[in-house]
GUDOGU-143200 format. One record per residue: residue in three letters; residue number from 1; z, y, x of N, C-alpha, C, O, CB in turn. Coordinates in steps of 0.05 Angstrom, whole numbers. Glycine has a CB too. Example, Ala and Ser with C-alpha at 12.3 -4.5 7.8 and 13.67 -1.06 7.14 Angstrom:
<recs>
REC_ALA_1_156_-114_264_156_-90_246_156_-66_264_169_-66_285_181_-89_226 $
REC_SER_2_142_-45_257_143_-21_273_157_1_258_161_23_268_114_-12_282 $
</recs>
This chain:
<recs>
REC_UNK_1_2075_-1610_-3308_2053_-1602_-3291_2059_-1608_-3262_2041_-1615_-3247_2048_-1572_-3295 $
REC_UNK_2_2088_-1606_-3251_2092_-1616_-3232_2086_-1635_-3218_2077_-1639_-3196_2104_-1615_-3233 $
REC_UNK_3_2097_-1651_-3239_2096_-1687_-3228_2066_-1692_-3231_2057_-1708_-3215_2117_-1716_-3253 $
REC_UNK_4_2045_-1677_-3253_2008_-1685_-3253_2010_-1673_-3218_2002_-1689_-3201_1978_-1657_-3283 $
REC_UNK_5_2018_-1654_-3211_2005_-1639_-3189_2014_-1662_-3159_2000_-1671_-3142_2020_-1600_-3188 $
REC_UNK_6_2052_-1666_-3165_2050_-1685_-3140_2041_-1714_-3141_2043_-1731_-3123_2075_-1687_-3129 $
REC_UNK_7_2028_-1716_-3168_2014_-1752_-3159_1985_-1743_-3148_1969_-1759_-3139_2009_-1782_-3195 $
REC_UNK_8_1980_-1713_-3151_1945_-1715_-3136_1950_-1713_-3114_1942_-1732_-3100_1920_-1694_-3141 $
REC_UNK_9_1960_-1695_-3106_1972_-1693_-3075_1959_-1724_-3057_1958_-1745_-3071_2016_-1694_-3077 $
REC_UNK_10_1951_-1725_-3036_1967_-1748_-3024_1980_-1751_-3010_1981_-1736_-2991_1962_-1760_-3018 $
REC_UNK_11_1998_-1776_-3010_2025_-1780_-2998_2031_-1764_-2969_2050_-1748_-2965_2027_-1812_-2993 $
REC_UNK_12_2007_-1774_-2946_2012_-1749_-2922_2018_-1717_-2924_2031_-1702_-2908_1988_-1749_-2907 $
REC_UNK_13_2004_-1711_-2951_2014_-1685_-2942_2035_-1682_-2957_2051_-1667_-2946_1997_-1662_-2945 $
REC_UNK_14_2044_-1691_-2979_2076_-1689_-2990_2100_-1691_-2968_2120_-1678_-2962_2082_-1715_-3010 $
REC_UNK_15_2086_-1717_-2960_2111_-1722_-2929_2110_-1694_-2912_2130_-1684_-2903_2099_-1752_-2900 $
REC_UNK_16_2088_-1685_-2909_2085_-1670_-2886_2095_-1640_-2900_2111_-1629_-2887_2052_-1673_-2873 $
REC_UNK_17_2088_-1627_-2924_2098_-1610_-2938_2140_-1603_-2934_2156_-1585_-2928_2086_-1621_-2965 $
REC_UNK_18_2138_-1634_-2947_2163_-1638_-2943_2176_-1635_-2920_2198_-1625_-2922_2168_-1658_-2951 $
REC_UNK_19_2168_-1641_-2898_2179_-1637_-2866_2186_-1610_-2862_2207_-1598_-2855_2155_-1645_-2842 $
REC_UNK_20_2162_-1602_-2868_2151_-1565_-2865_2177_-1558_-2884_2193_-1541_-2874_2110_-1553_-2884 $
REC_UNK_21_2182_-1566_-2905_2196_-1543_-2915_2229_-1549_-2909_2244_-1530_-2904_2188_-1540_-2948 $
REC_UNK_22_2237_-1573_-2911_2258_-1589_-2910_2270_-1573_-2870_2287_-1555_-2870_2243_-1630_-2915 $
REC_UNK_23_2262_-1580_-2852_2264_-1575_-2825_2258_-1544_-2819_2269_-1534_-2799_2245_-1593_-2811 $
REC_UNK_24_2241_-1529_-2833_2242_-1502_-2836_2266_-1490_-2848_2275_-1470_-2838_2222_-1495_-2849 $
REC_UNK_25_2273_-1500_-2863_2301_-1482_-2881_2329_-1490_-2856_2343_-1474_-2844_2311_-1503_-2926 $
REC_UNK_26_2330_-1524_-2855_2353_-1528_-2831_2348_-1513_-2808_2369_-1511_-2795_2355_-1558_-2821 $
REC_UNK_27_2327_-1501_-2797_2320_-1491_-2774_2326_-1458_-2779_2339_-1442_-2766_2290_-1499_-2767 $
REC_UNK_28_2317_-1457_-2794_2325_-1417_-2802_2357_-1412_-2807_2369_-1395_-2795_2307_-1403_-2841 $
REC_UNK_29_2370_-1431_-2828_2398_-1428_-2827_2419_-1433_-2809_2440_-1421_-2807_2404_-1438_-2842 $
REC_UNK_30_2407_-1460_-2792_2422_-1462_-2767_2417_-1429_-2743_2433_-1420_-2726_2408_-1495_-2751 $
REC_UNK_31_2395_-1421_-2748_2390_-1395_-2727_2400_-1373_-2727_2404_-1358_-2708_2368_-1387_-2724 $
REC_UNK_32_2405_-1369_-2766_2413_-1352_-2764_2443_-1348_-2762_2452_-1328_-2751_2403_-1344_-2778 $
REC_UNK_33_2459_-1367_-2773_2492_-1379_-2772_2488_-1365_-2730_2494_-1344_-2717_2498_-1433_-2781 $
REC_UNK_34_2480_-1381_-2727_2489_-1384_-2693_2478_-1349_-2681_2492_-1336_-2665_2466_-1419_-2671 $
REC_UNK_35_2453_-1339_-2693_2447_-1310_-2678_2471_-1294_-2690_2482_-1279_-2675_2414_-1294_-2684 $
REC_UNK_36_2480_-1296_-2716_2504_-1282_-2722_2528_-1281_-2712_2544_-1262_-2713_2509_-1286_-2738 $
REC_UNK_37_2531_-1316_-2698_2563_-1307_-2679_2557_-1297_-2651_2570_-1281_-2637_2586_-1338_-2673 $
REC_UNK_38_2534_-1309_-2646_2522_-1305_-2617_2520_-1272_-2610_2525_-1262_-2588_2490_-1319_-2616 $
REC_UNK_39_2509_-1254_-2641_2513_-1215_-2637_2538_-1207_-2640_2545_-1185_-2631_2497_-1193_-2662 $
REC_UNK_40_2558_-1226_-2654_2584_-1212_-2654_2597_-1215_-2619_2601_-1197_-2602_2605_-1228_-2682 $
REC_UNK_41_2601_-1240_-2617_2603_-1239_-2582_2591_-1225_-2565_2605_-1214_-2548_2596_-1258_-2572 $
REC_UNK_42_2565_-1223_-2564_2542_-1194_-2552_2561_-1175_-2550_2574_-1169_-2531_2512_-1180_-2574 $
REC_UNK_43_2563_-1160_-2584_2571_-1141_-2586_2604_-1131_-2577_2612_-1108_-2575_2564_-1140_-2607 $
REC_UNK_44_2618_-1156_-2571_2644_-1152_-2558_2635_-1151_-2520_2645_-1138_-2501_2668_-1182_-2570 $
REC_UNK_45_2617_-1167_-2519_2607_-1162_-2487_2603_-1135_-2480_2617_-1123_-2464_2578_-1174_-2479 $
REC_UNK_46_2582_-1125_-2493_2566_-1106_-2479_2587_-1074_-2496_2580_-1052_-2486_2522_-1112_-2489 $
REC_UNK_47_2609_-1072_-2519_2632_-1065_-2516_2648_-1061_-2493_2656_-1038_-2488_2642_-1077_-2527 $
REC_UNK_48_2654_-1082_-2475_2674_-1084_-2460_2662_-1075_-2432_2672_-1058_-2418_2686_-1112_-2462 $
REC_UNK_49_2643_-1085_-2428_2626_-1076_-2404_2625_-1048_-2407_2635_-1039_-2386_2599_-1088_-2402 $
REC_UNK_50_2615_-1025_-2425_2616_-1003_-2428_2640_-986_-2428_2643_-962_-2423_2605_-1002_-2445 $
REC_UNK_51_2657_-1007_-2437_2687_-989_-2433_2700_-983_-2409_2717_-965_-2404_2709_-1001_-2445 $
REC_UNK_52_2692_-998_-2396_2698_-998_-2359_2694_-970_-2348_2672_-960_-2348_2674_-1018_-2340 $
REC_UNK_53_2714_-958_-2339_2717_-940_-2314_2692_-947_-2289_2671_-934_-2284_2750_-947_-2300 $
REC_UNK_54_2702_-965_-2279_2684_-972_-2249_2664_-981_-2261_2659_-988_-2284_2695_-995_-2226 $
REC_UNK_55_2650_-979_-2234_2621_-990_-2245_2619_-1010_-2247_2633_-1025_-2233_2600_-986_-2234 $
REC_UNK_56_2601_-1020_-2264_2590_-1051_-2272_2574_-1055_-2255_2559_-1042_-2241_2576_-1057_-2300 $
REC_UNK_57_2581_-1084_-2261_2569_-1107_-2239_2536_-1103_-2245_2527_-1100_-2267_2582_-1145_-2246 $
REC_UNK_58_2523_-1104_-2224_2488_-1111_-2226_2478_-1126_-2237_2461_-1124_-2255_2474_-1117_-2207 $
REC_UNK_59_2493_-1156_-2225_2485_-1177_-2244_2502_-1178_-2277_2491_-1191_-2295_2490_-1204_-2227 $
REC_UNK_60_2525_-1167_-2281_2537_-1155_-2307_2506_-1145_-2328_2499_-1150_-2351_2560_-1124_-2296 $
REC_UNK_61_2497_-1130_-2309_2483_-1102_-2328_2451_-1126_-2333_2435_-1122_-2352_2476_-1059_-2300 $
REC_UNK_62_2448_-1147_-2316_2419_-1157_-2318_2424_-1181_-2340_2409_-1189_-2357_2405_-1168_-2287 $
REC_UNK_63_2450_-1191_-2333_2451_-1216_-2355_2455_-1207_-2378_2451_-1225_-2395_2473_-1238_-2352 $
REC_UNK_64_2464_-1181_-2393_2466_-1175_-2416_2439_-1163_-2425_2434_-1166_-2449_2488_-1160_-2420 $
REC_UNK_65_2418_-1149_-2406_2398_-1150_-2418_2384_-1171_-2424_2375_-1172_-2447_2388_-1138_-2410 $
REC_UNK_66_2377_-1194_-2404_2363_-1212_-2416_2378_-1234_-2434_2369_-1255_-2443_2348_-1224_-2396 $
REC_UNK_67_2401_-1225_-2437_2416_-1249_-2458_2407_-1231_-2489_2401_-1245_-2509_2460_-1253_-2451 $
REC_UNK_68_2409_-1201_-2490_2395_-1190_-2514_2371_-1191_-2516_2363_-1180_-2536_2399_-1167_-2519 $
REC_UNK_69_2350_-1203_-2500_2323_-1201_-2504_2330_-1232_-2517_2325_-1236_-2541_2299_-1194_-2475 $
REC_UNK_70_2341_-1251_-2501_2338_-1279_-2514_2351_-1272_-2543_2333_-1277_-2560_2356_-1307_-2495 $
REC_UNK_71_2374_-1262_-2555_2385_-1254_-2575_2362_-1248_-2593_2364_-1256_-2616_2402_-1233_-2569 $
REC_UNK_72_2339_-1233_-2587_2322_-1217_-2611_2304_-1243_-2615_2296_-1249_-2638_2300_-1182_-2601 $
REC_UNK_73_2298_-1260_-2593_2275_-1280_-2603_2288_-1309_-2621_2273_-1327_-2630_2258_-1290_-2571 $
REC_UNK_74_2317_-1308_-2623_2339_-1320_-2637_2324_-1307_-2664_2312_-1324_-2678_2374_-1311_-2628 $
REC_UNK_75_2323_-1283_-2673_2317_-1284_-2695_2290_-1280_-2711_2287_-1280_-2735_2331_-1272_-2701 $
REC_UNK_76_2268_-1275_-2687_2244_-1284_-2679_2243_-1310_-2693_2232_-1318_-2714_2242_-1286_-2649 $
REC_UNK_77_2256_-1320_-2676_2248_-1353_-2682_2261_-1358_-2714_2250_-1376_-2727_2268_-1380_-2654 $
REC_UNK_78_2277_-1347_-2723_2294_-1353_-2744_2275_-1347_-2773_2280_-1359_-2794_2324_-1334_-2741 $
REC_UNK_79_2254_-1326_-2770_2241_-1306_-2784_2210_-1333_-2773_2197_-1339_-2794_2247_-1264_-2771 $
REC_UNK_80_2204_-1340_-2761_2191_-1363_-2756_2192_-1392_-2762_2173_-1407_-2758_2190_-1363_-2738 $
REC_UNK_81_2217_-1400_-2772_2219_-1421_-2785_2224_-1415_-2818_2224_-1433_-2834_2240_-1437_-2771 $
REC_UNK_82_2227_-1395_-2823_2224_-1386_-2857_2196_-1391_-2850_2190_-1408_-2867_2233_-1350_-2872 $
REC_UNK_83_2176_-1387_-2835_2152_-1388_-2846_2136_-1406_-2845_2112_-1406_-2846_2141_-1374_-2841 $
REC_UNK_84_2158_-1433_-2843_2146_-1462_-2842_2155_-1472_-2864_2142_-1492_-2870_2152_-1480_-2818 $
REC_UNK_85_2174_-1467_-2881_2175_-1472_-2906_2158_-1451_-2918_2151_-1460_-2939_2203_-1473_-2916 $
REC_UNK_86_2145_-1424_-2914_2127_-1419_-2935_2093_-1438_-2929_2074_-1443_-2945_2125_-1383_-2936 $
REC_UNK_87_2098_-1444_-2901_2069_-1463_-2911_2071_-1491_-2918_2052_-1507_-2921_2049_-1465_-2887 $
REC_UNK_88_2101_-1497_-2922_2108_-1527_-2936_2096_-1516_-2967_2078_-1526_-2980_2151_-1540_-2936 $
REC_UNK_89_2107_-1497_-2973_2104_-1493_-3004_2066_-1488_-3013_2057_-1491_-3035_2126_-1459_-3012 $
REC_UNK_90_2048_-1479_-2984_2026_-1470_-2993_2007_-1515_-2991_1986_-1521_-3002_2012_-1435_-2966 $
REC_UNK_91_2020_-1529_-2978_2013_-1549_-2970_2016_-1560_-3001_1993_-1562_-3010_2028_-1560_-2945 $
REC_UNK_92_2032_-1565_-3018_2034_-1568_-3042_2016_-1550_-3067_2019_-1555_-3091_2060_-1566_-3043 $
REC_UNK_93_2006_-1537_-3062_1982_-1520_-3074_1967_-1537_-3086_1965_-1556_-3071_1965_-1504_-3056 $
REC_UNK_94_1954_-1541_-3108_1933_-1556_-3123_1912_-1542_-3115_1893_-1557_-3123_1936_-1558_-3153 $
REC_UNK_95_1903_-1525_-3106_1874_-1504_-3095_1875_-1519_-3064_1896_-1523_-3051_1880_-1458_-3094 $
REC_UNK_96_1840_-1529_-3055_1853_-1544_-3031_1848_-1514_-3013_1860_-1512_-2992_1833_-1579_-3019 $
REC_UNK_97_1829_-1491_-3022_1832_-1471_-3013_1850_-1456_-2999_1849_-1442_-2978_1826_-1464_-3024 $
REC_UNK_98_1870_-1461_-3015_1903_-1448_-3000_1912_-1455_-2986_1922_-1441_-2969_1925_-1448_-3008 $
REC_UNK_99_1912_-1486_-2987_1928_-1503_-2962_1912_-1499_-2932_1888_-1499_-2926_1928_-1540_-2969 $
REC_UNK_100_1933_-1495_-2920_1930_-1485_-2894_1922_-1513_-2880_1932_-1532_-2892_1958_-1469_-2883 $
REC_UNK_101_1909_-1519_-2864_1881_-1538_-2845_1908_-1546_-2827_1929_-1535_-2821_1844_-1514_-2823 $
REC_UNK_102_1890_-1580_-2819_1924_-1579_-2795_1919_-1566_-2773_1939_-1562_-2759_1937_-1610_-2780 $
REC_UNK_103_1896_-1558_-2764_1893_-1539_-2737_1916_-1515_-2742_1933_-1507_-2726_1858_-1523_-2734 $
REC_UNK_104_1911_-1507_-2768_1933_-1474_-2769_1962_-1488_-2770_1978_-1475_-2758_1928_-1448_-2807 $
REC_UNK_105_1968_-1502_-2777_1992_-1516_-2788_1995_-1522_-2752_2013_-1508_-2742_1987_-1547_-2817 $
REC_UNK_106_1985_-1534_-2739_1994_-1544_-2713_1996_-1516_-2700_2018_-1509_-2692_1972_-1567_-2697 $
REC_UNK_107_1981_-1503_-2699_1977_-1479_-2687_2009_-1457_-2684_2022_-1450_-2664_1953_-1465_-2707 $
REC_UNK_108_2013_-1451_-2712_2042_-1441_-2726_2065_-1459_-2708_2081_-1445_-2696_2044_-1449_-2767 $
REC_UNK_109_2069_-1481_-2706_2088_-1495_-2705_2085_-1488_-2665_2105_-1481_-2652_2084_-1529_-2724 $
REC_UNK_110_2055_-1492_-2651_2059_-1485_-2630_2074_-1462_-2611_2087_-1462_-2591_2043_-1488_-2628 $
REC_UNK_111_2064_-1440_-2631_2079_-1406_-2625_2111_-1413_-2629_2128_-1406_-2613_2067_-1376_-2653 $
REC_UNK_112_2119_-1430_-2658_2147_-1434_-2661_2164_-1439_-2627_2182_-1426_-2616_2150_-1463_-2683 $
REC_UNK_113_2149_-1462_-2621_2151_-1471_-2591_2157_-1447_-2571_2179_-1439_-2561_2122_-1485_-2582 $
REC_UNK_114_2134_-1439_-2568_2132_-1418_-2553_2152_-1399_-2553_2163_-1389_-2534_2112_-1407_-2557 $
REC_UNK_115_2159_-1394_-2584_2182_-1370_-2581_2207_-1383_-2576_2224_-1369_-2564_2187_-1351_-2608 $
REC_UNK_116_2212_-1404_-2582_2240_-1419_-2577_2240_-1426_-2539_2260_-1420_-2526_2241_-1455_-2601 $
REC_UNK_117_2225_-1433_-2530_2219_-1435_-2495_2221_-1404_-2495_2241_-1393_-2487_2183_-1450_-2479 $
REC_UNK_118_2203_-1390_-2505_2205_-1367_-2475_2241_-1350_-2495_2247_-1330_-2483_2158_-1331_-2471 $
REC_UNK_119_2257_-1354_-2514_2277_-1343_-2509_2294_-1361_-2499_2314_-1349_-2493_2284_-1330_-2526 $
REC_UNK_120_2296_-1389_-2493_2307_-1400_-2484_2310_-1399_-2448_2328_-1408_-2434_2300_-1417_-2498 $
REC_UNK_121_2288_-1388_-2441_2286_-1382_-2418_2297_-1353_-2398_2302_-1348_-2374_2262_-1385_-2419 $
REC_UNK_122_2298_-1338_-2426_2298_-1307_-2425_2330_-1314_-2425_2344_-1298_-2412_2281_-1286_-2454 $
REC_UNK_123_2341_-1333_-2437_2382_-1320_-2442_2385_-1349_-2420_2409_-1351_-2417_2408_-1323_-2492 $
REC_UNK_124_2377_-1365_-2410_2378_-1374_-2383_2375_-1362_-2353_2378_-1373_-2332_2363_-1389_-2385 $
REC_UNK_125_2368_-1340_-2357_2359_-1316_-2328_2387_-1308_-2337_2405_-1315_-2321_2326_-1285_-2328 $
REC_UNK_126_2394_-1294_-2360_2410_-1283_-2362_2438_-1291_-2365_2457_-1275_-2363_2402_-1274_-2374 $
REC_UNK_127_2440_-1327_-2372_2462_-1328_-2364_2470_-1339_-2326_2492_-1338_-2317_2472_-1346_-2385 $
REC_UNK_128_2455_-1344_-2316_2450_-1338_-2284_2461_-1316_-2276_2480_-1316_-2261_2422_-1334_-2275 $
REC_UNK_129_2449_-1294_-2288_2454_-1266_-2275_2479_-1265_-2281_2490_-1264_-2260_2438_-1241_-2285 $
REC_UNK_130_2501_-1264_-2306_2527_-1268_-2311_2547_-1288_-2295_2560_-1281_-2275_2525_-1275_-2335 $
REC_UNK_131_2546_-1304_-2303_2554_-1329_-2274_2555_-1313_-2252_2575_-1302_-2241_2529_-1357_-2266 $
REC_UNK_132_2533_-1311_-2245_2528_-1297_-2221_2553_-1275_-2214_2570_-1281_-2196_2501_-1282_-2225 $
REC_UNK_133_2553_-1258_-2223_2572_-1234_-2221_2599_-1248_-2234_2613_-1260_-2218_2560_-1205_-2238 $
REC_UNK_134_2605_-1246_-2255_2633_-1269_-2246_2634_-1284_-2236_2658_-1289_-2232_2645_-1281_-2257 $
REC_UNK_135_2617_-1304_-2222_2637_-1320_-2189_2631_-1304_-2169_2640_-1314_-2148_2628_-1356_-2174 $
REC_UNK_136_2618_-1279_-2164_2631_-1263_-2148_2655_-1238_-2149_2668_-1226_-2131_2613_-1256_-2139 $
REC_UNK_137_2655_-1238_-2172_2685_-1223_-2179_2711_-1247_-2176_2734_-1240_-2169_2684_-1211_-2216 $
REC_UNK_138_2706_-1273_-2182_2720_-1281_-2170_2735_-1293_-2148_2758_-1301_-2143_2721_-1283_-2177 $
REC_UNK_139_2705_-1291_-2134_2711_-1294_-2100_2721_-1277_-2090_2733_-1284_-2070_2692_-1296_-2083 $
REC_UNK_140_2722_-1249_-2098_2730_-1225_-2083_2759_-1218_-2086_2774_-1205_-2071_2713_-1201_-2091 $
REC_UNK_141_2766_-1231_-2114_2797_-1223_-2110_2807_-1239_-2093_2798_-1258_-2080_2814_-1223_-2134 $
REC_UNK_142_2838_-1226_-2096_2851_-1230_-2066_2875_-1258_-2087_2883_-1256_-2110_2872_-1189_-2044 $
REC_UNK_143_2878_-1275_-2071_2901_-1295_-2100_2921_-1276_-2102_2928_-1258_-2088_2920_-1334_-2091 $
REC_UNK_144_2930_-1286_-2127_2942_-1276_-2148_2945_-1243_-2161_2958_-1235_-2180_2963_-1284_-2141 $
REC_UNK_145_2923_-1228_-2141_2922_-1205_-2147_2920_-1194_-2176_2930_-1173_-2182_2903_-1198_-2133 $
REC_UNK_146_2906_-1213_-2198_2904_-1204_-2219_2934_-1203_-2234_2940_-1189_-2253_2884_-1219_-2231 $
REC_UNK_147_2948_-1220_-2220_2976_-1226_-2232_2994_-1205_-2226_3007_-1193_-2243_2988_-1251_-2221 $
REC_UNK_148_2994_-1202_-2203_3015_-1186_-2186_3006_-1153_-2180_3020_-1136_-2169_3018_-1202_-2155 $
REC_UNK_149_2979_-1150_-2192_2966_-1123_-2186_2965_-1122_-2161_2985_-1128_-2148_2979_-1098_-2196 $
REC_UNK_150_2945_-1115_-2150_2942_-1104_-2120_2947_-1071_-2122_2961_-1061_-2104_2907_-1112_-2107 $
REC_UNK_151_2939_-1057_-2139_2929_-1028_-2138_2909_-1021_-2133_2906_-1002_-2117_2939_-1016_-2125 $
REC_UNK_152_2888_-1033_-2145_2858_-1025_-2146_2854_-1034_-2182_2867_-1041_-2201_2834_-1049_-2119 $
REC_UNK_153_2830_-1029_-2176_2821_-1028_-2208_2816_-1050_-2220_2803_-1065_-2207_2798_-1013_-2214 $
REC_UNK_154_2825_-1059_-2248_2824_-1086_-2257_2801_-1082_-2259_2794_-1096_-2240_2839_-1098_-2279 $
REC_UNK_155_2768_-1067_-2272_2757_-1080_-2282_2742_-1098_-2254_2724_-1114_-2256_2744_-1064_-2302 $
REC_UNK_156_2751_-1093_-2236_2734_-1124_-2212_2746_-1155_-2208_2742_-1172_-2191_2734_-1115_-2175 $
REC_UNK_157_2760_-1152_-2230_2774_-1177_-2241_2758_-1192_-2261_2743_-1183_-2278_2801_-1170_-2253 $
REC_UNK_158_2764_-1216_-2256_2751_-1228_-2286_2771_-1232_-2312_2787_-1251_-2313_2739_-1260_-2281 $
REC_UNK_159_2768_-1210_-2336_2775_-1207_-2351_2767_-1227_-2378_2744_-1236_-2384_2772_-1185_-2348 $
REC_UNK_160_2785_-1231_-2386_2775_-1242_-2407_2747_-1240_-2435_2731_-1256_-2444_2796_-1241_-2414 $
REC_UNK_161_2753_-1217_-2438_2726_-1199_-2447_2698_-1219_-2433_2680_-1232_-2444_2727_-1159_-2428 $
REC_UNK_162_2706_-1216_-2407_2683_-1225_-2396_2665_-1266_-2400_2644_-1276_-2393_2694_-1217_-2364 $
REC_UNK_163_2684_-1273_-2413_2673_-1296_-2429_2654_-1295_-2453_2635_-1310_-2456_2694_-1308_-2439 $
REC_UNK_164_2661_-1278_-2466_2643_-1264_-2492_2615_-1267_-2482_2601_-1284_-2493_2650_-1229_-2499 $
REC_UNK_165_2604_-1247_-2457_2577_-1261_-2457_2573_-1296_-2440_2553_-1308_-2432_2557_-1235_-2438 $
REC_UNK_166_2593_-1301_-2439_2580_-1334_-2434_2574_-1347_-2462_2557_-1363_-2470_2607_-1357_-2417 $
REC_UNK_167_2597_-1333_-2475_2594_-1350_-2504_2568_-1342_-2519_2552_-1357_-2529_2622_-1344_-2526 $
REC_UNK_168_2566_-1309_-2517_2545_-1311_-2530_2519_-1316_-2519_2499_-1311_-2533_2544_-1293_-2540 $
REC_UNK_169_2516_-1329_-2490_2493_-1341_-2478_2491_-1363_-2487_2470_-1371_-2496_2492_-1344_-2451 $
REC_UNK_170_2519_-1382_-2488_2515_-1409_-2500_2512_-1412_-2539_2503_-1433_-2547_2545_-1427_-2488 $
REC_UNK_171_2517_-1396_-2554_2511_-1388_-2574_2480_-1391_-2574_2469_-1412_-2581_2523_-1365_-2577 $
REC_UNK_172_2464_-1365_-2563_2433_-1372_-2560_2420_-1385_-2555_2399_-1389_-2566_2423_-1366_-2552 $
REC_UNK_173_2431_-1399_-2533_2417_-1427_-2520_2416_-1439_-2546_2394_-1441_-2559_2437_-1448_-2494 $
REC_UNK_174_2442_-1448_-2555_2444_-1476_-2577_2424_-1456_-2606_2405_-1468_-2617_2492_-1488_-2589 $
REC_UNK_175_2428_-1439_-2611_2398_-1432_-2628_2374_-1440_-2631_2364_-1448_-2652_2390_-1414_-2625 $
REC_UNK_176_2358_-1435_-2598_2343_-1446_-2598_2334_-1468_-2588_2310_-1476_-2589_2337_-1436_-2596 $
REC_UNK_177_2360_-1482_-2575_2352_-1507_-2581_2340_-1524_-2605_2324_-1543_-2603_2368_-1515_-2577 $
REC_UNK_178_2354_-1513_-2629_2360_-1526_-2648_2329_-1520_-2666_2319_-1536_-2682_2391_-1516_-2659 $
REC_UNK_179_2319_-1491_-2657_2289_-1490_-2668_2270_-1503_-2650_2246_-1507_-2655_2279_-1460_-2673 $
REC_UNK_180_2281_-1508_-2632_2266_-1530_-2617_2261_-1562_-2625_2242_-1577_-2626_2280_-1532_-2595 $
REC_UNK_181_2286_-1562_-2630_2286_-1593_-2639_2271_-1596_-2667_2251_-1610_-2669_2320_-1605_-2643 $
REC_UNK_182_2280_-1582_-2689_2264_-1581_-2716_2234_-1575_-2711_2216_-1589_-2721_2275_-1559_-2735 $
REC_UNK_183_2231_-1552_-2695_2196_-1551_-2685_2191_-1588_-2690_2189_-1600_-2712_2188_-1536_-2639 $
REC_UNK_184_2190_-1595_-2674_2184_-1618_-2649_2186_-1633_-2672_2164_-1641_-2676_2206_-1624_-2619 $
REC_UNK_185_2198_-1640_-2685_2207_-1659_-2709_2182_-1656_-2729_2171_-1677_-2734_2239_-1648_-2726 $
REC_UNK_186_2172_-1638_-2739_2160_-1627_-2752_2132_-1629_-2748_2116_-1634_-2765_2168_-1608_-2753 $
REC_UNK_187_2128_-1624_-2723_2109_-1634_-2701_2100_-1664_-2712_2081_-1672_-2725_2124_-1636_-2670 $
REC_UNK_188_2125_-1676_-2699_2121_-1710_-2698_2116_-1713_-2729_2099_-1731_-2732_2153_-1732_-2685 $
REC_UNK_189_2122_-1703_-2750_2112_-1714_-2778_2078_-1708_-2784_2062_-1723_-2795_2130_-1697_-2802 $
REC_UNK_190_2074_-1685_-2774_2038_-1686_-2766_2034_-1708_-2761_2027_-1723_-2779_2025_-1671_-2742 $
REC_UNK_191_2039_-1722_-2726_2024_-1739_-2713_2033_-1767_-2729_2027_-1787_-2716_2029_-1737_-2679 $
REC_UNK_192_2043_-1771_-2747_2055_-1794_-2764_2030_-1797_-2777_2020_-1819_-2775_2082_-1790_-2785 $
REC_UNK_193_2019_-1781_-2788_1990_-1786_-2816_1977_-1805_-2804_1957_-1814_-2813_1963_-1757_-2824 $
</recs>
């Protein structure tokens, strides 16, 4: 019944089914692999930042919020490319009723967009705001103070801890890059028909 169902099909939408489902699954597993190391790093950030005596840095406290807002649309987007393999699978439907129109099909894939830009934008403020406050923690020490102790408080040092949220900024970035790129791919197999 299979093989009756994919010789009625025609060829564009098999290809295009296939895109959908094929670039949806690489896109959800790459997002979610990467939002998983990207929260364990988070979660050693915004750990370490909390463990601090002195107060945290301003820009400390702003780049970890918008690096967890970009973090949630990581799996936003991840929970959004599962749902381009379920309309690969409705595109293969023998009912032409089911199959989703390419307006909706373009439509879906546009929001994909959208959520991959605006969190890509969201853990870009936020790795600014980080940067930010570590190269001024490390303008302010005095040389070799971290080495030799001055007698003030380490946490206005740049600690190692404090890489964790770069990594897990660059973690997110490359997430949604990567539902970016499959979007876009997916895209271009539309405009192929």
């Amino acid at each position: 019944m299979t093989a009756e169902l994919e010789y009625s099909l025609p060829p564009a939408i098999r290809r295009i089914s296939g895109a959908f489902r094929r670039f949806g699954w690489i896109s959800f597993w790459a997002q979610i692999v990467l939002g998983v190391i990207a929260s364990l790093a988070l979660i050693f950030a915004i750990a370490s930042v909390s463990s601090r005596t002195a107060s945290p840095d301003p820009g400390a406290g702003a780049g970890l919020f918008f690096t967890t807002i970009g973090q949630v649309a990581v799996f936003v987007g991840a929970f959004w490319a599962y749902r381009y393999t379920r309309i690969g699978r409705l595109l293969r439907s023998a009912d032409d009723a089911k199959r989703p129109k390419p307006k909706a099909a373009i439509r879906i894939l546009k929001i994909g967009l959208f959520i991959s830009l605006g969190g890509m934008l969201l853990t870009l403020i936020g790795a600014e705001a980080t940067v930010g406050a570590l190269l001024a923690k490390a303008l302010s020490q005095p040389q070799g103070a971290a080495v030799f102790g001055a007698g003030s408080s380490v946490s206005q040092y740049v600690q190692p801890l404090d890489i964790f949220i770069i990594q897990a900024n660059t973690n997110i970035l490359l997430a949604h890059f990567v539902g970016l790129v499959f979007t876009l791919w997916t895209l271009n197999s539309l405009d192929n028909t």
